[in-house]
N, C-alpha and C positions, 0 to 999 in steps of 0.2 A: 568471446568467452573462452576460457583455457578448458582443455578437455579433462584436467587434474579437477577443475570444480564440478564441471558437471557429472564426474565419476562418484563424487560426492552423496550426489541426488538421488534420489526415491525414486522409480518408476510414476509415481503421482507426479514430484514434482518436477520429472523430464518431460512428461503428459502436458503438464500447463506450460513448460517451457517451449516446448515444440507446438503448440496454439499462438502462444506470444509470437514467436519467432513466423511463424508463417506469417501472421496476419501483419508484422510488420515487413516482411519482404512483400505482400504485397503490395500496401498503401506505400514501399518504395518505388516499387515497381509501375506504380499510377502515375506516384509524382515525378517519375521521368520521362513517362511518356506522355506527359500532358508538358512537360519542360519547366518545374517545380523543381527538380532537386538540385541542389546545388551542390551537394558531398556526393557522388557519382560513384566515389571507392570505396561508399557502405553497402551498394548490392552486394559485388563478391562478399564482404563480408557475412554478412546476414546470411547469404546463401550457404557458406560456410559453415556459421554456427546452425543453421538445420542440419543439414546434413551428419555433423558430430551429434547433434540430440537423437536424432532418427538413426543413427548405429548405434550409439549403445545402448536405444531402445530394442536395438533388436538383438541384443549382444546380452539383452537380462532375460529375452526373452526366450532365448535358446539355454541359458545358465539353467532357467528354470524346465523347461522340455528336457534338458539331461539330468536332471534331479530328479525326476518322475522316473 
């Protein structure tokens, strides 16, 4: 996912994105180490797009502590 979409987003819906996005890095993360996965170069990705959702969760959440 491009970081222009998710700048897009609601703090709600970076919240559901970042639940999706773990829960599918894990069930990746199983199916490799059980030797299910066959697309191998979606970890790094998925690891990726959390990482982008979980900064500019914290990058709205600092917008808003300096609003205060």
């Amino acid at each position: 996912m491009k970081a222009r979409e998710l700048k897009e987003m609601s703090e709600a819906e970076l919240r559901q994105k970042e639940k999706e996005t773990t829960e599918e890095y894990f069930n990746l993360k199983f199916q490799h180490a059980t030797g299910q996965l066959e697309n191998t170069e979606r970890l790094p990705q998925v690891r990726k797009d959390l990482a982008r959702v979980k900064t500019l969760l914290r990058q709205k959440m600092l917008d808003q502590a300096k609003a205060r």
